[in-house]
PyMOL CGO cylinders between C-alpha atoms (Angstrom):
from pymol import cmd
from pymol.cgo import CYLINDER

trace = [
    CYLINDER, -3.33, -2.63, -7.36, -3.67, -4.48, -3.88, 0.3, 1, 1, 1, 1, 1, 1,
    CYLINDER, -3.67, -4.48, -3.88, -6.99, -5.60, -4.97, 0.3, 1, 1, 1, 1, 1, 1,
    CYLINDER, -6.99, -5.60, -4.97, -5.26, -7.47, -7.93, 0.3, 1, 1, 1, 1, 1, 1,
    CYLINDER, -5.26, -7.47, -7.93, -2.39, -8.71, -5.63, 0.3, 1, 1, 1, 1, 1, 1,
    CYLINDER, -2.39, -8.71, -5.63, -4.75, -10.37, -3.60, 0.3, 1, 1, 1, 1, 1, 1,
    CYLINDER, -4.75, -10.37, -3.60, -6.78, -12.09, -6.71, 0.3, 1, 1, 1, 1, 1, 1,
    CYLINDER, -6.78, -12.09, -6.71, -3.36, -13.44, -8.11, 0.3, 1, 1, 1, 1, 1, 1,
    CYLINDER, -3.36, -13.44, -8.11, -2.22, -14.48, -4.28, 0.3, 1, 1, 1, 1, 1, 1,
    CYLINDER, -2.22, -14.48, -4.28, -6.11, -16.41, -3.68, 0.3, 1, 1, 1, 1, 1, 1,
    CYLINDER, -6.11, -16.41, -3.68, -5.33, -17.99, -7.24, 0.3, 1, 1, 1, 1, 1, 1,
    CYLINDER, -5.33, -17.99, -7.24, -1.94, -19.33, -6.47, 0.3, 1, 1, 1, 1, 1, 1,
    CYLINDER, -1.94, -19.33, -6.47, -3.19, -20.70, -3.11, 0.3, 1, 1, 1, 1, 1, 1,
    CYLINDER, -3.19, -20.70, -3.11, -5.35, -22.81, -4.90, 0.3, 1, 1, 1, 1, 1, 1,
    CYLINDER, -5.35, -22.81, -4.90, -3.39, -23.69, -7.68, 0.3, 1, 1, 1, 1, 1, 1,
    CYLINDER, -3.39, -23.69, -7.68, -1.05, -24.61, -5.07, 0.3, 1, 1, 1, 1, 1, 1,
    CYLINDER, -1.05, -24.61, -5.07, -3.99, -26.64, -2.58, 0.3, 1, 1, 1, 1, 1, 1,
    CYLINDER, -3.99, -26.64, -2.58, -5.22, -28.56, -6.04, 0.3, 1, 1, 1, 1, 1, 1,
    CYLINDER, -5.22, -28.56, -6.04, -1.44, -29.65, -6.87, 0.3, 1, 1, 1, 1, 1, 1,
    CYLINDER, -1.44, -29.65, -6.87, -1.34, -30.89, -3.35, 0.3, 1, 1, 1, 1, 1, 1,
    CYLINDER, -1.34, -30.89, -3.35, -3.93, -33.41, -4.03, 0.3, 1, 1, 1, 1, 1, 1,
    CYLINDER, -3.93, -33.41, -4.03, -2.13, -34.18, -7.53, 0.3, 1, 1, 1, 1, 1, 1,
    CYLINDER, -2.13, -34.18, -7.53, 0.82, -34.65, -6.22, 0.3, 1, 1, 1, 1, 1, 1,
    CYLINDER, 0.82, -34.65, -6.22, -0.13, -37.95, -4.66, 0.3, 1, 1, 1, 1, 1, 1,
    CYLINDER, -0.13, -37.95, -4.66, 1.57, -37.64, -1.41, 0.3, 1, 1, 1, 1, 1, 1,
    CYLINDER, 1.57, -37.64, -1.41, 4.71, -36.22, -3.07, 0.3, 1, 1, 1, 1, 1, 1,
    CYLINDER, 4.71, -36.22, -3.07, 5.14, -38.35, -4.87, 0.3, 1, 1, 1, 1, 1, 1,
    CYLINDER, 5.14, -38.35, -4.87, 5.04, -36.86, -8.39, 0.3, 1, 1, 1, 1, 1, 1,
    CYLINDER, 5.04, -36.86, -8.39, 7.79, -34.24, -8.81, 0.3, 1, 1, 1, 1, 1, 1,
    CYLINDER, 7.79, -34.24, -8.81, 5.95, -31.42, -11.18, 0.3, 1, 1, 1, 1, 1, 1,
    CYLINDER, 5.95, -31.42, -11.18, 2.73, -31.12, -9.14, 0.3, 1, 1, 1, 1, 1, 1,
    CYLINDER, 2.73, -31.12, -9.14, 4.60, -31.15, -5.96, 0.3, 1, 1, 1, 1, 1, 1,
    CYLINDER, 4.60, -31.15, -5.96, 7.03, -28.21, -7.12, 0.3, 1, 1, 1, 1, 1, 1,
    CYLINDER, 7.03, -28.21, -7.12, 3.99, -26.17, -8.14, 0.3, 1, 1, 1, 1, 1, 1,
    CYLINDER, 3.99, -26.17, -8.14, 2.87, -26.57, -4.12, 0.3, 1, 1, 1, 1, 1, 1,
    CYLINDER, 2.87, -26.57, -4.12, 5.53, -25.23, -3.23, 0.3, 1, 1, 1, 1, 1, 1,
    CYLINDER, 5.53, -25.23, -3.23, 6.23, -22.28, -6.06, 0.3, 1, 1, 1, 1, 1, 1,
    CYLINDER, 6.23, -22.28, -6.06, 2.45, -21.61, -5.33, 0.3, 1, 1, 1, 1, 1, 1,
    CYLINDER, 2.45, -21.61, -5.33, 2.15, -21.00, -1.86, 0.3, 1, 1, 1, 1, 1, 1,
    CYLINDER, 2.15, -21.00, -1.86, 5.63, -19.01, -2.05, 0.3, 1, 1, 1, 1, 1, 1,
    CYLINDER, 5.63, -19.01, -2.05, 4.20, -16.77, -4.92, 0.3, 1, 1, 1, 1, 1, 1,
    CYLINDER, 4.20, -16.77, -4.92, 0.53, -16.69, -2.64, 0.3, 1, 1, 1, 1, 1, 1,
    CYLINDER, 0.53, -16.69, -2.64, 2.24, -15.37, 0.28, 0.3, 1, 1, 1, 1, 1, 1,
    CYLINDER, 2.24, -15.37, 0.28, 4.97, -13.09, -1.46, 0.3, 1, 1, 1, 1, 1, 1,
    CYLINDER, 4.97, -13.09, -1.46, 1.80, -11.43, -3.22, 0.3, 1, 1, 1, 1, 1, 1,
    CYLINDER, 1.80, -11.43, -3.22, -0.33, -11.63, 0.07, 0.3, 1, 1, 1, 1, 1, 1,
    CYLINDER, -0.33, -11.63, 0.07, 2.58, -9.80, 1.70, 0.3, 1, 1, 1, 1, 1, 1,
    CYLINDER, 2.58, -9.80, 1.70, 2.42, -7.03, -0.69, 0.3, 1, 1, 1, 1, 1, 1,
    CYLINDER, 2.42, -7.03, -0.69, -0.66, -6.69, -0.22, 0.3, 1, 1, 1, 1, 1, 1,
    CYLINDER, -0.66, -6.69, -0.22, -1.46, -6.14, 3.16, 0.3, 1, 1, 1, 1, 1, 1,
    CYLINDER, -1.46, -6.14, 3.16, 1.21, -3.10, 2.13, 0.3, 1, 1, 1, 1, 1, 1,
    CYLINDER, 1.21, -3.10, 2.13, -2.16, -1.20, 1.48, 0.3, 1, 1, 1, 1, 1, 1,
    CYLINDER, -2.16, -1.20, 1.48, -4.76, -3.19, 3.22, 0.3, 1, 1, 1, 1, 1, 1,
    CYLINDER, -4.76, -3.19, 3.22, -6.03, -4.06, 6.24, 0.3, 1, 1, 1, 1, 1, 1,
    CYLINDER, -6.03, -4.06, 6.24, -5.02, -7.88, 7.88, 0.3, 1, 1, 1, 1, 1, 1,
    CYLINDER, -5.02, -7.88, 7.88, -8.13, -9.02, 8.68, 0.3, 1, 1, 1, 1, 1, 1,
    CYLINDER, -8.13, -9.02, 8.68, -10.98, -8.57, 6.10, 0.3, 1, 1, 1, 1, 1, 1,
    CYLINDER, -10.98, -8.57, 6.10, -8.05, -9.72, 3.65, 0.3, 1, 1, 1, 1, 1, 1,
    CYLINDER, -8.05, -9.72, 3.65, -7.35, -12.72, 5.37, 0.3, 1, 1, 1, 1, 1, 1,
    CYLINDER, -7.35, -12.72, 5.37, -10.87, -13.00, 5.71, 0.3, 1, 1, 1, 1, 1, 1,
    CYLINDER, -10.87, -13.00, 5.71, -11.35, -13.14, 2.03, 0.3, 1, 1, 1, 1, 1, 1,
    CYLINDER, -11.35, -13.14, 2.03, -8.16, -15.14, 1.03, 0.3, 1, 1, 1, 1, 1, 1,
    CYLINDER, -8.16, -15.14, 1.03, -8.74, -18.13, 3.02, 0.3, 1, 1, 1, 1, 1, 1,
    CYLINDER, -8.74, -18.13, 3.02, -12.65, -17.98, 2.01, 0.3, 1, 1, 1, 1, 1, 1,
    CYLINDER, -12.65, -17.98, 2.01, -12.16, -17.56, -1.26, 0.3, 1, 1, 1, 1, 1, 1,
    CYLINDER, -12.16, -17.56, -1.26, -9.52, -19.75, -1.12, 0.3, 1, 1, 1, 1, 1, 1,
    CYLINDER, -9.52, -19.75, -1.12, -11.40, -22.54, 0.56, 0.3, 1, 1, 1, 1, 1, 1,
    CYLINDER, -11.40, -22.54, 0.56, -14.59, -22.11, -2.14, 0.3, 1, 1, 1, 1, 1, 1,
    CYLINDER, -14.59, -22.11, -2.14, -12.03, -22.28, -5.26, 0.3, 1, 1, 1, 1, 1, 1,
    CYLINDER, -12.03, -22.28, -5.26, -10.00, -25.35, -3.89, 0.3, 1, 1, 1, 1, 1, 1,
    CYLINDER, -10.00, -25.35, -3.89, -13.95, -27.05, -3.39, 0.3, 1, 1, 1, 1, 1, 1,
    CYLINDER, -13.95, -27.05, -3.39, -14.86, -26.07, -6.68, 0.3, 1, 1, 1, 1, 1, 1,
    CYLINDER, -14.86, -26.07, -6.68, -11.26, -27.32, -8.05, 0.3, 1, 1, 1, 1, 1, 1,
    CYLINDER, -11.26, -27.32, -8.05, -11.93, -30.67, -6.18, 0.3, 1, 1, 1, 1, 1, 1,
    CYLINDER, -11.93, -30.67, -6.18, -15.15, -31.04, -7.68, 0.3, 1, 1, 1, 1, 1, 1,
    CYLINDER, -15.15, -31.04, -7.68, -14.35, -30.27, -11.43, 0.3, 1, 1, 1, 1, 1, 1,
    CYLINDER, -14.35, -30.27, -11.43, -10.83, -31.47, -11.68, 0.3, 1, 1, 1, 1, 1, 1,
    CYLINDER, -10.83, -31.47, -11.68, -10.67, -34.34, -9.45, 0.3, 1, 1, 1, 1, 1, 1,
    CYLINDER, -10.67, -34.34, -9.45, -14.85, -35.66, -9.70, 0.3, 1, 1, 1, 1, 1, 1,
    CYLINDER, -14.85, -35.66, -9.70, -15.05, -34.99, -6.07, 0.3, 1, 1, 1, 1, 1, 1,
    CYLINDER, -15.05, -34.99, -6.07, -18.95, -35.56, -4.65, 0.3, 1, 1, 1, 1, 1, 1,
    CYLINDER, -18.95, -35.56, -4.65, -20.97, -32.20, -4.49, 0.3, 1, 1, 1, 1, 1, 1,
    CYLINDER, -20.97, -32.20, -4.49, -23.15, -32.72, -1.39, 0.3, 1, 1, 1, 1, 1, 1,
    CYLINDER, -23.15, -32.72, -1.39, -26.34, -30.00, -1.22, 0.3, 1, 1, 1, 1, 1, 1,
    CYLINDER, -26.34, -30.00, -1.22, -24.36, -29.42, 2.09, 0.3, 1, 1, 1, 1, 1, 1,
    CYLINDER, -24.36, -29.42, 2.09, -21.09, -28.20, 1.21, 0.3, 1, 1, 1, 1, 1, 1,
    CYLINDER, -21.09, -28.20, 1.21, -22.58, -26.39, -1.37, 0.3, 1, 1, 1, 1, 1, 1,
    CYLINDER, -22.58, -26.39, -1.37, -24.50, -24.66, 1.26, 0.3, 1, 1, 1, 1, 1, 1,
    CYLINDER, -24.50, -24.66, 1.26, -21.39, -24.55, 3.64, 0.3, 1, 1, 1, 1, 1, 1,
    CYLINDER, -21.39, -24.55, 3.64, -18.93, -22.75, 0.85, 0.3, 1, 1, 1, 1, 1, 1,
    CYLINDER, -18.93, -22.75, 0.85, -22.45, -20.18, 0.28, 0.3, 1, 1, 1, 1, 1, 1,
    CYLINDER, -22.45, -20.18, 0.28, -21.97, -19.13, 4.20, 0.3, 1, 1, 1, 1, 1, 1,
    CYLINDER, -21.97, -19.13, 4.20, -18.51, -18.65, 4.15, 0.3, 1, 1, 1, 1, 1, 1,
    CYLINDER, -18.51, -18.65, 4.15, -19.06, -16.42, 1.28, 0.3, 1, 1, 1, 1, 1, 1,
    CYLINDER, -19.06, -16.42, 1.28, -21.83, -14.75, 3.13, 0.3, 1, 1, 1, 1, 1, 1,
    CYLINDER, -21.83, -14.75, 3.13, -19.38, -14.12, 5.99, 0.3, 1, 1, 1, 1, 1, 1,
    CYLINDER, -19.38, -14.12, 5.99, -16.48, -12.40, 4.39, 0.3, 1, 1, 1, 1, 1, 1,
    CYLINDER, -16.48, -12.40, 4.39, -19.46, -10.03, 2.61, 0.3, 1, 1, 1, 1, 1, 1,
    CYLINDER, -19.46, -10.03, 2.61, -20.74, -9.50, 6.50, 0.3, 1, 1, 1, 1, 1, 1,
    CYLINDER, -20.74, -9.50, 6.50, -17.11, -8.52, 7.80, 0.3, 1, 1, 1, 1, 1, 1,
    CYLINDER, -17.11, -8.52, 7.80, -16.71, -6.37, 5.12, 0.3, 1, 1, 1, 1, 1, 1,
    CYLINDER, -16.71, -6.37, 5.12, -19.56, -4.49, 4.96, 0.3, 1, 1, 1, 1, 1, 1,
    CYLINDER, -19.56, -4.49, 4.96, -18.61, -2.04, 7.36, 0.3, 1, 1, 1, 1, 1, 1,
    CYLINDER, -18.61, -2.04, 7.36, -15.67, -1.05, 5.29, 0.3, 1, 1, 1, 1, 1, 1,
    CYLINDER, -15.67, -1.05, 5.29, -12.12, -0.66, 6.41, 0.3, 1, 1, 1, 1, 1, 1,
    CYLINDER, -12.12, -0.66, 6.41, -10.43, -2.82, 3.47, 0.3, 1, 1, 1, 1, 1, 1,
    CYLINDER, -10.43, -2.82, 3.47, -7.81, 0.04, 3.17, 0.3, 1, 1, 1, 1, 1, 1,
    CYLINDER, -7.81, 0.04, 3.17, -5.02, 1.52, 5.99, 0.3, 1, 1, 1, 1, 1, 1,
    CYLINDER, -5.02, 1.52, 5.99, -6.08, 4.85, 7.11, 0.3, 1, 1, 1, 1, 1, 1,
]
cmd.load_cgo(trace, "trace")
């Protein structure tokens, strides 16, 4: 169940990063209360959780995955330029969180 927390928190984070850039500034009232409902509901589920799992491989992954999904977002919602170097950028940070995790210790104990 933490592992499913954690998908749900990464996808409100960037449901909440993508209506950031929708909400023009703040200035549009629907996309800038879904900024704030979705980084609320990102770290409530975050919270819960790091109930089970360890801080820093899942912070690790949240922010990476989190960073990859709001480029992908920027690119396919917005038309936002895909340069062969961020592509290769968002493929390292990937690459890292697999590296920090590979010697285990996801869960407490």
């Amino acid at each position: 169940m933490p592992y499913v927390l954690l998908g749900l928190a990464i996808a409100a984070e960037v449901t909440a990063t993508l209506s950031l850039r929708a909400s023009e500034g703040f200035s549009k009232f629907g996309p800038s209360a879904i900024v704030v409902v979705g980084y609320a509901v990102s770290f409530l589920l975050l919270a819960k959780a790091l109930t089970a799992l360890n801080v820093g491989p899942v912070y690790a992954i949240w922010s990476a995955l989190g960073t990859v999904g709001a480029f992908a977002g920027g690119v396919l919602l917005f038309g936002e330029p895909v340069r062969p170097v961020a592509v290769i950028g968002a493929g390292i940070i990937v690459a890292g969180v697999i590296v920090m995790n590979l010697g285990g210790g996801m869960s407490h104990g």
